[in-house]
N, C-alpha and C positions, 0 to 999 in steps of 0.2 A: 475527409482528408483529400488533398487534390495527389492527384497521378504523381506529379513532380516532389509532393513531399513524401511520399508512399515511397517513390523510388531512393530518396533521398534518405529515408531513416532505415531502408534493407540495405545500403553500401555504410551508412553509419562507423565509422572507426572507431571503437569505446575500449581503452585500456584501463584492463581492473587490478589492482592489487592484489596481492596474495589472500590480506587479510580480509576484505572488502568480498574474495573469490571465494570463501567457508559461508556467509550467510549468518543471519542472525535470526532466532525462532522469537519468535512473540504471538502471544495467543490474548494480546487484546490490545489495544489502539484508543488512544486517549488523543483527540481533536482539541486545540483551541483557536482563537485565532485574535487574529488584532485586524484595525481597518487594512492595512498592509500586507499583511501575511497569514500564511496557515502555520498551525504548527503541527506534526503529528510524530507524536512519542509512539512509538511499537512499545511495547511492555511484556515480559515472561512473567507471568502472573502466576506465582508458587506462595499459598498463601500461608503465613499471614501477610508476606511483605511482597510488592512486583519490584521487580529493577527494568528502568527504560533501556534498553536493549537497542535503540538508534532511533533520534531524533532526525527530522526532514521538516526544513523551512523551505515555505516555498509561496508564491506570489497566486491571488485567488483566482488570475488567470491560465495559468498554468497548473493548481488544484482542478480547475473543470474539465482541463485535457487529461489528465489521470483518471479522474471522476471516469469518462467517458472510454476512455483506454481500455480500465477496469470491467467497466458495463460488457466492453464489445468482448473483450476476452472471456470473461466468465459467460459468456454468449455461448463463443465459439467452443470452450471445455462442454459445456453440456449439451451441445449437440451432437459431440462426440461419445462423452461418457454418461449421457443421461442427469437428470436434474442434483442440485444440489441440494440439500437442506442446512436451511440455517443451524448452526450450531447452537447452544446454550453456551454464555460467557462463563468465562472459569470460576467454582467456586469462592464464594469469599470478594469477588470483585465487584465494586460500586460499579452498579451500571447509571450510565448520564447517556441523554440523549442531546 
């Protein structure tokens, strides 16, 4: 990321909603995608049944800057707090790769 965008996304202006400002818990993420888009469903996976919990389309240009966003932050958490382990997906849940 260049200096100028780095500066540019810490003055960042982002107004959040009320509802948007609670969050939404999902403990498993179901990817598809089309030539166009990603699509990622978050899911509360309480089984027998998950409810999608908040969908995010978004361009495979922009999936690789999360991708990498993701990478660096989860970087930076465990060199703080030491490593993470992977979790085991929730009971009951189809796992797809």
């Amino acid at each position: 990321m260049s200096e100028a965008a780095r500066d540019a996304s810490a003055v960042l202006d982002v107004k959040i909603g009320d509802e948007e400002m609670k969050g939404r818990y999902a403990n498993l993420l179901r990817v598809t995608h089309t030539r166009e888009e990603f699509i990622l469903d978050f899911i509360q996976m309480v089984p027998p049944q998950g409810v999608v919990s908040a969908r995010v389309v978004t361009s495979p240009g922009h999936l690789k800057r999360i991708v990498r966003a993701l990478a660096a932050n989860l970087a930076r958490y465990e060199e703080s707090f030491g490593a993470v382990p992977e979790s085991a997906g929730p009971e009951g849940a189809a796992r797809t790769n």
